[in-house]
Z-matrix of the N, CA and C atoms (Angstrom, degrees):
N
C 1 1.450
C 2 1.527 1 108.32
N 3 1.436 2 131.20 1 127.39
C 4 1.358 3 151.36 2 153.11
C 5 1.353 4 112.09 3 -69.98
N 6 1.364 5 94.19 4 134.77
C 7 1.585 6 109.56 5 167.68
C 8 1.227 7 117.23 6 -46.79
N 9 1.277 8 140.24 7 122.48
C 10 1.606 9 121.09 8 -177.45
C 11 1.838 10 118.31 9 111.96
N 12 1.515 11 86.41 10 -39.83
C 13 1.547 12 91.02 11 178.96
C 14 1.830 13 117.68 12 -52.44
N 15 1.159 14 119.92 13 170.33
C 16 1.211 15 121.10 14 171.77
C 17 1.809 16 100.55 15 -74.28
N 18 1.768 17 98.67 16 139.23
C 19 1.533 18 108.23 17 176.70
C 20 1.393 19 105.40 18 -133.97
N 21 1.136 20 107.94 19 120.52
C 22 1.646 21 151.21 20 147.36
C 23 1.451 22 110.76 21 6.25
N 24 1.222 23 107.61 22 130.72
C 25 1.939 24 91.96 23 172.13
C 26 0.616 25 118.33 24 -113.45
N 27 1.706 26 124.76 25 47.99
C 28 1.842 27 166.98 26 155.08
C 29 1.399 28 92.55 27 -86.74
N 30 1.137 29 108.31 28 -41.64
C 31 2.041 30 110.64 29 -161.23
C 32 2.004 31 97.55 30 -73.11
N 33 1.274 32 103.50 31 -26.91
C 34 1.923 33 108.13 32 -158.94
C 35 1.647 34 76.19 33 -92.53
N 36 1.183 35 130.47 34 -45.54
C 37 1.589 36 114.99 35 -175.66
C 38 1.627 37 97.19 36 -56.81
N 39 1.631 38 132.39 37 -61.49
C 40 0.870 39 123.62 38 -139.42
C 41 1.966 40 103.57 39 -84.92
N 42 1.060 41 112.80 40 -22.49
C 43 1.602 42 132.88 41 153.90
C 44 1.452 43 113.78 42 -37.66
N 45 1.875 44 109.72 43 -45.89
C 46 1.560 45 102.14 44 -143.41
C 47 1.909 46 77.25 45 -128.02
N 48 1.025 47 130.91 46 15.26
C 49 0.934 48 143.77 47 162.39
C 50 1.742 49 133.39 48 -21.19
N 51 1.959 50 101.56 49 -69.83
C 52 2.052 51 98.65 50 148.74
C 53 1.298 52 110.00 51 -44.48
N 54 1.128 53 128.66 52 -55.83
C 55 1.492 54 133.13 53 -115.43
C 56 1.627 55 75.68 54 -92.41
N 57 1.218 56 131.45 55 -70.99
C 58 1.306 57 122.20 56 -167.52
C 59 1.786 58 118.05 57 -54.29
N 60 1.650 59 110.64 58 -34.45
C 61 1.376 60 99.96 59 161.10
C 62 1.245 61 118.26 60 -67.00
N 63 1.356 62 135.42 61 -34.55
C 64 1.623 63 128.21 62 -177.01
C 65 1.177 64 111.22 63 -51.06
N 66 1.555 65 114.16 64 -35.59
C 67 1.470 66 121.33 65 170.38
C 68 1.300 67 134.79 66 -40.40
N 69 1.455 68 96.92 67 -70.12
C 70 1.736 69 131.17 68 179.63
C 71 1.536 70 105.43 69 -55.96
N 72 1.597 71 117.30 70 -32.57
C 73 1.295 72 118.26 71 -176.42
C 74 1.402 73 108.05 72 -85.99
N 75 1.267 74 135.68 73 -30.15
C 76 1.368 75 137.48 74 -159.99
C 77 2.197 76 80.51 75 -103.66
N 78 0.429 77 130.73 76 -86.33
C 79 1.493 78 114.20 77 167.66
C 80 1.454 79 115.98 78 -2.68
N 81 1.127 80 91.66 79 -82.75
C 82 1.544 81 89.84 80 -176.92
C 83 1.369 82 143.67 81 -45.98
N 84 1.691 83 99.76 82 -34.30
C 85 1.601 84 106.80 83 156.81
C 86 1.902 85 125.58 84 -82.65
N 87 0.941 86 100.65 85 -6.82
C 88 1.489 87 104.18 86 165.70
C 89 1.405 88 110.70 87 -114.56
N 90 1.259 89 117.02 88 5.18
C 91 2.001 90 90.85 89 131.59
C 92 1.356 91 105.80 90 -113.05
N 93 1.269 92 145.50 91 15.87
C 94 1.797 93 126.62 92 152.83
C 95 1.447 94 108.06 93 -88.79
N 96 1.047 95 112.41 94 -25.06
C 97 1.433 96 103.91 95 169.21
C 98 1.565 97 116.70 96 -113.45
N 99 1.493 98 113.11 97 53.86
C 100 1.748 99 98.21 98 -171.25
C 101 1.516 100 104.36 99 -87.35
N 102 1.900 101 128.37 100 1.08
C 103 1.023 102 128.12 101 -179.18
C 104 1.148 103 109.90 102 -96.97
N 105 1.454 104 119.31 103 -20.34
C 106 1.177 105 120.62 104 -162.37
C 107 2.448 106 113.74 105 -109.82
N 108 0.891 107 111.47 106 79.78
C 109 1.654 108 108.51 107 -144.59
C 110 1.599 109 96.54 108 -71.70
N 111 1.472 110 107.50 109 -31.51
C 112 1.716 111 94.03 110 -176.98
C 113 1.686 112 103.41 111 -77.74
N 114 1.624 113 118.20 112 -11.78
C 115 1.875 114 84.08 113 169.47
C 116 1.329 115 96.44 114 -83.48
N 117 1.226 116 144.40 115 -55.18
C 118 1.714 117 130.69 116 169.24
C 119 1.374 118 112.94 117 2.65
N 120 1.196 119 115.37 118 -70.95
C 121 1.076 120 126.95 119 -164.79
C 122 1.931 121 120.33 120 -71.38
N 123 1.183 122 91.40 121 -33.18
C 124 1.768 123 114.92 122 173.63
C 125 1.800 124 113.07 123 -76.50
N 126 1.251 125 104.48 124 -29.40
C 127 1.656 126 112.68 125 -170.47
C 128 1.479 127 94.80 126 -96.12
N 129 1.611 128 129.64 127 -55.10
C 130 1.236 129 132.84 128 172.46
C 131 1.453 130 124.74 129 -44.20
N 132 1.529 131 116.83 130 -61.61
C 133 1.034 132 115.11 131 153.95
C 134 1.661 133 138.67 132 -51.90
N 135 1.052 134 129.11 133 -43.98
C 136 1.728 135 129.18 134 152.48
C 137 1.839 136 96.42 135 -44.41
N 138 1.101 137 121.46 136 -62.86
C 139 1.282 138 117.83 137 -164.75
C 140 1.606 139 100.61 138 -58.45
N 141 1.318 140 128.93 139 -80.17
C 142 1.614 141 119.35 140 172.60
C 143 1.287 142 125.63 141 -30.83
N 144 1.247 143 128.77 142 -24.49
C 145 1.804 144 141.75 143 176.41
C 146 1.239 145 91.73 144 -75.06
N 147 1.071 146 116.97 145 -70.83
C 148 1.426 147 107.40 146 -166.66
C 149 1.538 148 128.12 147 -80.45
N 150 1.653 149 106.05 148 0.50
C 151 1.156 150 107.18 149 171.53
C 152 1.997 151 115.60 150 -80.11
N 153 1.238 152 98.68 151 -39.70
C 154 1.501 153 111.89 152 159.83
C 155 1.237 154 125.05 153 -52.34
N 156 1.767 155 113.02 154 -48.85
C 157 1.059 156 107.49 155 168.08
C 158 1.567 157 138.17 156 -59.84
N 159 1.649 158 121.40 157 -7.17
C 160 0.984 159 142.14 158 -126.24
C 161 1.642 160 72.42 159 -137.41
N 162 1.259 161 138.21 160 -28.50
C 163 1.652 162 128.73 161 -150.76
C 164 2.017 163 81.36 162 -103.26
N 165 1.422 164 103.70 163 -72.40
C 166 1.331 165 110.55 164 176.62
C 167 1.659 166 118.64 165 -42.18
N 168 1.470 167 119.84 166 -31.58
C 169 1.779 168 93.56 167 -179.17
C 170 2.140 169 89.53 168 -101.34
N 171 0.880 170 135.07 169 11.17
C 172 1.836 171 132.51 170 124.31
C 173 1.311 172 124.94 171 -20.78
N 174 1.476 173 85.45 172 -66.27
C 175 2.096 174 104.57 173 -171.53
C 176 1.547 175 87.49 174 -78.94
N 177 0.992 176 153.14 175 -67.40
C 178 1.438 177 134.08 176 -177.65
C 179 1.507 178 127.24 177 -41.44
N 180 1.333 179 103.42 178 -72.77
C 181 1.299 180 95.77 179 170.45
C 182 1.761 181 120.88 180 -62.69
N 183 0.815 182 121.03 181 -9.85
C 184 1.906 183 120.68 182 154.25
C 185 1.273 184 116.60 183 -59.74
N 186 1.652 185 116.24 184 -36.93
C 187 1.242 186 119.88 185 -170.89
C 188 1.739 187 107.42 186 -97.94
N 189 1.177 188 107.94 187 -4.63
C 190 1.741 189 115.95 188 -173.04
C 191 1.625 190 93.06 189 -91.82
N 192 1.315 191 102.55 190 -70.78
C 193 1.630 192 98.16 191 -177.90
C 194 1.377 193 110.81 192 -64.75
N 195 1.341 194 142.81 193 -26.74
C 196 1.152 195 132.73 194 -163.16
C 197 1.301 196 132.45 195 48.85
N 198 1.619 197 114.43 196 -4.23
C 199 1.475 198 122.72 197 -170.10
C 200 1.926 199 116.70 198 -49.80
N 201 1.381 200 117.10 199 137.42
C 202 1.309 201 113.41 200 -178.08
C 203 1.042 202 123.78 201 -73.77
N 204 1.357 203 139.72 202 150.12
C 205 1.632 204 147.44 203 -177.36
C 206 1.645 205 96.41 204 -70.12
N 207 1.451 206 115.05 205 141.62
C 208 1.518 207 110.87 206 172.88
C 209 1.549 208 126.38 207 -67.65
N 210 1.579 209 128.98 208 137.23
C 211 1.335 210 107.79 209 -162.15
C 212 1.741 211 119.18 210 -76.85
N 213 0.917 212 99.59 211 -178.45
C 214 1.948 213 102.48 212 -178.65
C 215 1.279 214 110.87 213 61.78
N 216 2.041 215 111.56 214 49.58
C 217 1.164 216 93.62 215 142.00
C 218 1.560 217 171.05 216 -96.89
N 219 0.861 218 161.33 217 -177.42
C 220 1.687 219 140.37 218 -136.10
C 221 1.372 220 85.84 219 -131.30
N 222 1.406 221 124.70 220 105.22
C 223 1.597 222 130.93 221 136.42
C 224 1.453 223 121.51 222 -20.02
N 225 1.246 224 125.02 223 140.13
C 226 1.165 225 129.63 224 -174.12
C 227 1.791 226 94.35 225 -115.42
N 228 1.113 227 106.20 226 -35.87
C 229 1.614 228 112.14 227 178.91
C 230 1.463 229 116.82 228 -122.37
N 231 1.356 230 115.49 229 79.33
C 232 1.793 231 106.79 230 -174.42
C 233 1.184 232 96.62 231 102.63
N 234 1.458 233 86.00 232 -149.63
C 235 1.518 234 117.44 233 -170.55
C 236 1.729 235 107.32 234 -74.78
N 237 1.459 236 114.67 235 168.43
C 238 1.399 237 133.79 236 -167.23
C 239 1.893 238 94.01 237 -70.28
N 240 1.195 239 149.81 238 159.69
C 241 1.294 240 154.15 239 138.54
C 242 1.445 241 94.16 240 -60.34
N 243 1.777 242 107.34 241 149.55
C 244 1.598 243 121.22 242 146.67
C 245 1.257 244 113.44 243 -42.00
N 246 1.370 245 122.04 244 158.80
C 247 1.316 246 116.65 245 176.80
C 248 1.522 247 95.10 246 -100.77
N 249 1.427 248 144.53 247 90.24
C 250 1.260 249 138.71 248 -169.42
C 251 1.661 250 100.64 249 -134.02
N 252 1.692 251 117.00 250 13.68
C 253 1.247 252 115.38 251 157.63
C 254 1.033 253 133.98 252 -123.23
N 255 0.899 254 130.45 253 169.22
C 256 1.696 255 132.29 254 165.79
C 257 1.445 256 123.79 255 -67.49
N 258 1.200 257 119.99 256 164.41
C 259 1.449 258 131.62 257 160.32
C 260 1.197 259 150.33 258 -111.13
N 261 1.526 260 86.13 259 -12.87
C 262 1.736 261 96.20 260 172.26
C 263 1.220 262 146.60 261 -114.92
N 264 1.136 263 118.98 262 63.61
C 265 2.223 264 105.54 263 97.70
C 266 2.066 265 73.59 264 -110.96
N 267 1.365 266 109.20 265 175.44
C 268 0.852 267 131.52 266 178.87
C 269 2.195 268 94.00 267 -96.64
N 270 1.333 269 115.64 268 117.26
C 271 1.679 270 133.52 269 -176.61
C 272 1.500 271 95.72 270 -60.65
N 273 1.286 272 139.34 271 -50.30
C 274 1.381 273 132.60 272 -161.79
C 275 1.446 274 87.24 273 -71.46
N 276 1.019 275 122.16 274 -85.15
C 277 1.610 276 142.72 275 -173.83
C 278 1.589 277 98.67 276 -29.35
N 279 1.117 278 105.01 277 -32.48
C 280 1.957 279 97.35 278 -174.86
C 281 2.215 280 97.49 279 -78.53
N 282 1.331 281 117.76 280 -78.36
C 283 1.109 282 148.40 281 150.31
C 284 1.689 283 93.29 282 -19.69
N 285 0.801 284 162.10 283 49.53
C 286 1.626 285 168.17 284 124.24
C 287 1.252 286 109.04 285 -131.65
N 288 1.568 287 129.12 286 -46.64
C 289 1.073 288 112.90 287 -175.49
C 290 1.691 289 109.20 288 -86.15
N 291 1.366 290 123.23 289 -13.79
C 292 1.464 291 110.67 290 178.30
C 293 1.426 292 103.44 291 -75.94
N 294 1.568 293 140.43 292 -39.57
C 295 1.630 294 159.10 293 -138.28
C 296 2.008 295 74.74 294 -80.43
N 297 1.020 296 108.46 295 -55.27
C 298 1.597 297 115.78 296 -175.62
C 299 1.302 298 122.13 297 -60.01
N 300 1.123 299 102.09 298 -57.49
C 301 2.001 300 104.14 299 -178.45
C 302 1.712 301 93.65 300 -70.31
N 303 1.407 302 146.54 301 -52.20
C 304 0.983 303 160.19 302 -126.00
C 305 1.980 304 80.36 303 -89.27
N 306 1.311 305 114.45 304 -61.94
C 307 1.496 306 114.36 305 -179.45
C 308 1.409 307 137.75 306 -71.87
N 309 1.398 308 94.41 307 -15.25
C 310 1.719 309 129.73 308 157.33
C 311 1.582 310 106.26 309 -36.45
N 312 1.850 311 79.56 310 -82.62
C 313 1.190 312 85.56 311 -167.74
C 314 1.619 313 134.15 312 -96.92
N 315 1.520 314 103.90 313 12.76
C 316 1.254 315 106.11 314 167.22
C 317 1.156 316 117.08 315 -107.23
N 318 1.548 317 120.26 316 2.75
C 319 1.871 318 96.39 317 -174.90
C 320 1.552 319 98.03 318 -105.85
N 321 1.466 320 128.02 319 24.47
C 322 1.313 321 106.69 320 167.91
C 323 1.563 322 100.22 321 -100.82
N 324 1.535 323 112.15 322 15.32
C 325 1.832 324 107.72 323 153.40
C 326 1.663 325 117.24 324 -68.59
N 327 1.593 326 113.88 325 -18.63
C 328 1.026 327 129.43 326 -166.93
C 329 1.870 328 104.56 327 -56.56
N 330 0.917 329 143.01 328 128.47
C 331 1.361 330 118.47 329 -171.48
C 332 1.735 331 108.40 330 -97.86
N 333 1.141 332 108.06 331 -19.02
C 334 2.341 333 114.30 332 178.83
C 335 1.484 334 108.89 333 -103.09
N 336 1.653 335 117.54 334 17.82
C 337 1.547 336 105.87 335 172.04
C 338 0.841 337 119.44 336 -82.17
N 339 1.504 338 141.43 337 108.97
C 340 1.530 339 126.93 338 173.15
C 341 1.738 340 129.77 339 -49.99
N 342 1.366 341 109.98 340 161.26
C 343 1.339 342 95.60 341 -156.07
C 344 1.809 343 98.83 342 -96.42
N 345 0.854 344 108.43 343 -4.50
C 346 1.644 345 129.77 344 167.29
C 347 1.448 346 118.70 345 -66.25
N 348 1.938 347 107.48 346 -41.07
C 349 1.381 348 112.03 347 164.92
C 350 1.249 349 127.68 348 -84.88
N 351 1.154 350 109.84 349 -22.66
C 352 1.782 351 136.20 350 175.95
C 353 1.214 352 89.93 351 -62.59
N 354 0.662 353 147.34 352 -37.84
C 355 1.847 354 144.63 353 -125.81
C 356 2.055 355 80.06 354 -109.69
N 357 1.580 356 91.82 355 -80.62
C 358 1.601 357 93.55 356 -169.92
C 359 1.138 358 122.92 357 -52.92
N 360 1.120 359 114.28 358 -27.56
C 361 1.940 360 111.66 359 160.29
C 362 1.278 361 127.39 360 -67.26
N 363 0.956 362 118.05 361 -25.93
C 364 2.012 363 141.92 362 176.82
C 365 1.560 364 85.06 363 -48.84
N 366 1.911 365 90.07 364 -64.12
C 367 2.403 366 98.62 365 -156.06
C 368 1.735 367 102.18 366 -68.10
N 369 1.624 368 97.20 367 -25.56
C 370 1.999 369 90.05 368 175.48
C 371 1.819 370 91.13 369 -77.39
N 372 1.079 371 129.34 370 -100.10
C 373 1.409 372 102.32 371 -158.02
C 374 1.516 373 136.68 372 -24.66
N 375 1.199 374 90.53 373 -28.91
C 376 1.843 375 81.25 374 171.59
C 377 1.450 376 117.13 375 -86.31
N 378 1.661 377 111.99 376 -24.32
C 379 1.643 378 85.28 377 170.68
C 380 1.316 379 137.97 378 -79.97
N 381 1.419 380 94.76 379 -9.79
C 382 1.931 381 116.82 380 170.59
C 383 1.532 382 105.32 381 -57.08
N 384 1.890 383 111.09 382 -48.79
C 385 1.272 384 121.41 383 -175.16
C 386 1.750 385 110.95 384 -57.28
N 387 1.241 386 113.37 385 -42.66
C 388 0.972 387 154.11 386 169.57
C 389 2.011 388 100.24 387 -33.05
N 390 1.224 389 94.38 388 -75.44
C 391 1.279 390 130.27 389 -160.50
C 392 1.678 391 99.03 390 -65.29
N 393 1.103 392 121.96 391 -51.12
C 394 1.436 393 137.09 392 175.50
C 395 1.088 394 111.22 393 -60.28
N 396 1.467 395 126.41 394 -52.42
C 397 1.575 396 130.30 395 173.59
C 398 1.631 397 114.01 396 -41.14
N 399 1.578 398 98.37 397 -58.30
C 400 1.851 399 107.80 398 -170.17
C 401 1.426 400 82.45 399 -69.73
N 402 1.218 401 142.40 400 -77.39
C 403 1.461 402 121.66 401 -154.86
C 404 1.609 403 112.17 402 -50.71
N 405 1.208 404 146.96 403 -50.47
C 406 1.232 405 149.15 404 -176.10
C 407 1.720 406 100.74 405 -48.08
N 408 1.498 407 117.08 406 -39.29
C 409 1.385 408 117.51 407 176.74
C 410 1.284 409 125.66 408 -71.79
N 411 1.126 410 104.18 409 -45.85
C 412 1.677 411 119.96 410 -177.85
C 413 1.480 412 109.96 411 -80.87
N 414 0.984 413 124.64 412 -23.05
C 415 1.300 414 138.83 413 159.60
C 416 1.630 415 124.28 414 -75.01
N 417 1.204 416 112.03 415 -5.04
C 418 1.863 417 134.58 416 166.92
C 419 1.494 418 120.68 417 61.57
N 420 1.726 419 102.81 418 18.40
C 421 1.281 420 117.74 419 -166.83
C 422 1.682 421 92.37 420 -94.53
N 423 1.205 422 147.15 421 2.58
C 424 1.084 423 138.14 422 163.40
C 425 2.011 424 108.84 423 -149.15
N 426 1.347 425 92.10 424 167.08
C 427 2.047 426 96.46 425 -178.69
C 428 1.891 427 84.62 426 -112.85
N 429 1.333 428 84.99 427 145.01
C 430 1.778 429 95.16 428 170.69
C 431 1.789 430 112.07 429 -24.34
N 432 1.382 431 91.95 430 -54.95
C 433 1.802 432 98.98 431 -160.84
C 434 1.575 433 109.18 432 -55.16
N 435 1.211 434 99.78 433 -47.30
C 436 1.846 435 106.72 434 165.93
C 437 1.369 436 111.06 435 -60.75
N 438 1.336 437 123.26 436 -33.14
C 439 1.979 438 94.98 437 178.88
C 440 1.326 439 108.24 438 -93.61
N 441 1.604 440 109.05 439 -4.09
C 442 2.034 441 110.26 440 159.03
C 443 1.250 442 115.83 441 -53.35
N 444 1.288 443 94.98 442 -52.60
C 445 1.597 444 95.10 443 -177.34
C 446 1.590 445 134.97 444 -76.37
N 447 1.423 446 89.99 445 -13.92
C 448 1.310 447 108.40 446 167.30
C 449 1.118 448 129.95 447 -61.27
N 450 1.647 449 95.42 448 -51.41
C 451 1.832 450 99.48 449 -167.36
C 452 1.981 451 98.26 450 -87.69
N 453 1.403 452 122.36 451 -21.55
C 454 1.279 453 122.77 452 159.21
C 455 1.674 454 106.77 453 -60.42
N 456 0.971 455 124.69 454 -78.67
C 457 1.731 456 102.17 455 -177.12
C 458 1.373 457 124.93 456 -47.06
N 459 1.475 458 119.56 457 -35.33
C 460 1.732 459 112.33 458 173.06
C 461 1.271 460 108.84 459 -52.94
N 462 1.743 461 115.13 460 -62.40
C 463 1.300 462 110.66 461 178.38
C 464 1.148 463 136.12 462 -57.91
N 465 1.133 464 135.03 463 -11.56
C 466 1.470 465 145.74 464 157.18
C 467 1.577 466 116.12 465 -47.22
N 468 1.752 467 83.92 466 -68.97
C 469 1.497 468 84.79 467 170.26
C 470 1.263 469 149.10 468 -43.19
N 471 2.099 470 101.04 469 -50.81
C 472 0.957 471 141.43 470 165.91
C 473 1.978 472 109.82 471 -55.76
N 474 0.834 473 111.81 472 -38.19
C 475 1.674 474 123.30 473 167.77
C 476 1.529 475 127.52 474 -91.00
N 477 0.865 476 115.61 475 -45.82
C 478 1.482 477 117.77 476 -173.08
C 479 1.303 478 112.80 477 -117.82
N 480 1.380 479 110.31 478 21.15
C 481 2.171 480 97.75 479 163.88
C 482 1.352 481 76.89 480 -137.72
């Protein structure tokens, strides 16, 4: 893909990718729990802690490894960004895969989700996750090894705290 070429509105899913799961997830528990406000508040909050927490050890490990972003990358809006960041873990790729493991495995606390809807939301988050990865690549804003590590540290997080 060339700078300039026509881009996909696969590429704006896979671009806008957290942001639309942060959505779907904070949605989703305030309508299974819209009767119930202290789990709202108990599921939301773990979820915002750890979504921060999940942004802040990003900026560290970006700044620990320091590794460089690959060059020639392709703007999605305009012009190219400075290259004045890092890449490693790749932030989208981290931030999709935690929003995922994190919704995995907490909404079968949910007790009225069907397992039919559970199911189809599981295959939509992952193809968004999915979706974000190839765009971050094809888009030259990350090298494989950075969105490895990416979607391995989100999910960690996102799973096991």
């Amino acid at each position: 893909m060339i700078y300039g070429e026509k881009i996909n509105a696969l590429d704006y899913v896979g671009y806008f990718g957290p942001i639309i799961l942060i959505v779907v997830t904070v949605a989703f528990y305030m309508w299974h729990y819209s009767e119930q406000r202290h789990k709202i508040r108990a599921i939301l909050a773990k979820f915002g802690g750890l979504l921060i927490f999940s942004s802040i050890l990003n900026a560290v490990l970006k700044e620990m490894i320091g590794a460089p972003r690959p060059s020639g990358e392709i703007a999605l809006f305009g012009t190219p960004r400075e290259r004045d960041f890092y890449g490693m873990p790749s932030g989208h790729a981290q931030m999709v895969a935690f929003v995922t493991a994190f919704f995995i495995k907490n909404a079968n606390e949910v007790n009225n989700v069907n397992p039919t809807w559970f199911a189809v939301m599981t295959v939509g988050f992952l193809a968004i996750s999915i979706l974000t990865v190839i765009q971050r690549y094809s888009f030259r804003a990350h090298t494989l090894a950075q969105l490895a590590v990416g979607l391995v540290v989100g999910g960690g997080v996102g799973w096991l705290i």
